[in-house]
N, C-alpha and C positions, 0 to 999 in steps of 0.2 A: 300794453303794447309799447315797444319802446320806438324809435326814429330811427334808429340804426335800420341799416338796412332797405327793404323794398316798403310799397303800401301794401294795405292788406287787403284781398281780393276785392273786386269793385262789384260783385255779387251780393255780399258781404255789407259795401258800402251801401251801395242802393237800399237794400233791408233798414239799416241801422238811417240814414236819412228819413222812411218812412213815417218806425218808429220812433224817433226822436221827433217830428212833427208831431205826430200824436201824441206824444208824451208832451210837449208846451204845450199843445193846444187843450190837454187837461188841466195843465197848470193854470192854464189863465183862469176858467172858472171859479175855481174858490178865491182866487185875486182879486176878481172882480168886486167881491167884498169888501176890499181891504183900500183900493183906489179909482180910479177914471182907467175905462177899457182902453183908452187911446196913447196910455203909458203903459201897457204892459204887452205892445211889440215888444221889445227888451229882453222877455222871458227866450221868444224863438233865436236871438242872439245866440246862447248858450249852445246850441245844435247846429247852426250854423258853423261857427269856430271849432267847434269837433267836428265835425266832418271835415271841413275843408284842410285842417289839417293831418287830421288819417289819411283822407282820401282825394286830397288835392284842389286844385280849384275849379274843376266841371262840378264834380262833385259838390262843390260846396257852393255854388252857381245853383245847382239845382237844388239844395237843400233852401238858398235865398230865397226861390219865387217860389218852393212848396212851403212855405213858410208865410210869405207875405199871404198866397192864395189862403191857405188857409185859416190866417188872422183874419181876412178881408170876410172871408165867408162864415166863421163863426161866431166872429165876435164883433165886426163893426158893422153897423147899419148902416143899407138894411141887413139884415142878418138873412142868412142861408141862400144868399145871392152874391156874385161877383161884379158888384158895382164899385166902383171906385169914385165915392161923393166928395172925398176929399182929395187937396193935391199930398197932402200929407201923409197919405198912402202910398203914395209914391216917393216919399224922402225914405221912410221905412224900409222899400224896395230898395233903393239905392242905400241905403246904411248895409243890409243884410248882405248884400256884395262886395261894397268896402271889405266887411269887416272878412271875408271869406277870399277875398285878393289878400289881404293883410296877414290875415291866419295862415296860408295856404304858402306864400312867402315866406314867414317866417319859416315853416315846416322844413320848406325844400332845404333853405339855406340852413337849418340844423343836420337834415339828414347829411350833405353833403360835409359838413364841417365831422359829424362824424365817421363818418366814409374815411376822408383825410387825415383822420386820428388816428385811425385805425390801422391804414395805409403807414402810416411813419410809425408807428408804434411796434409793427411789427419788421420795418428799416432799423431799427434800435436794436431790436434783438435779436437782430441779425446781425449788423455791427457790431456786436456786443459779444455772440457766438464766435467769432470773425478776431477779435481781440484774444479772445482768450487763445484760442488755437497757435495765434500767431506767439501769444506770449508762453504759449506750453503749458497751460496750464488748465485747459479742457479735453482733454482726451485720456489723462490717469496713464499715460505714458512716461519717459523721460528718466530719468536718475532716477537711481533705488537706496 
């Protein structure tokens, strides 16, 4: 998917927000292996920033707190409950947002930058069309 242009349906989004949680949220298990459950919020980061910037920043709002919820409830204790024992649960929520305010701004301001490329790009070649005509030398007319 490129930035040109629209987002892509928010049907679409909603799905891929789902499974992109599901998808971190398997990831962390074999991680857990590897470090402390309590650094690897960081994994849901990745699905975060994709959404928010395919699909904006509701979207990527929601992707935040299906993310935290679902860090909180698989993997930090107590496990398979939504307790929030730490406050540090809640910086994780606030980063997940940041970073989906941040992703989702950058997005706009790309799409729009090339909206405007595109916009003048085709003022070029139209000016451009525009020149020749004037100078005779686009139409295969003129002296033989």
């Amino acid at each position: 998917m490129r930035l040109r242009g629209g987002r892509p349906p928010l049907l679409v989004g909603a799905v891929m927000t789902v499974i992109l949680a599901a998808l971190c949220t398997a990831l962390v298990y074999p991680l857990k292996q590897v470090t402390t459950v309590s650094s690897l919020g960081v994994v849901y980061l990745l699905g975060v920033i994709v959404v928010s910037t395919f699909w904006g920043l509701w979207m990527g709002v929601a992707m935040s707190v299906l993310s935290a919820a679902a860090f909180n409830f698989f993997h930090l204790p107590p496990v398979d409950r939504f307790t929030i024992a730490d406050s540090r649960n809640w910086v994780a929520l606030a980063t997940f947002v940041v970073a989906a305010i941040a992703s989702s701004w950058v997005s706009d301001v790309a799409r729009t930058r090339a909206v405007e490329a595109e916009r003048r790009r085709g003022e070029a070649d139209l000016t451009a069309e525009m020149a020749q005509l004037v100078l005779g030398g686009g139409c295969g007319r003129g002296r033989r």
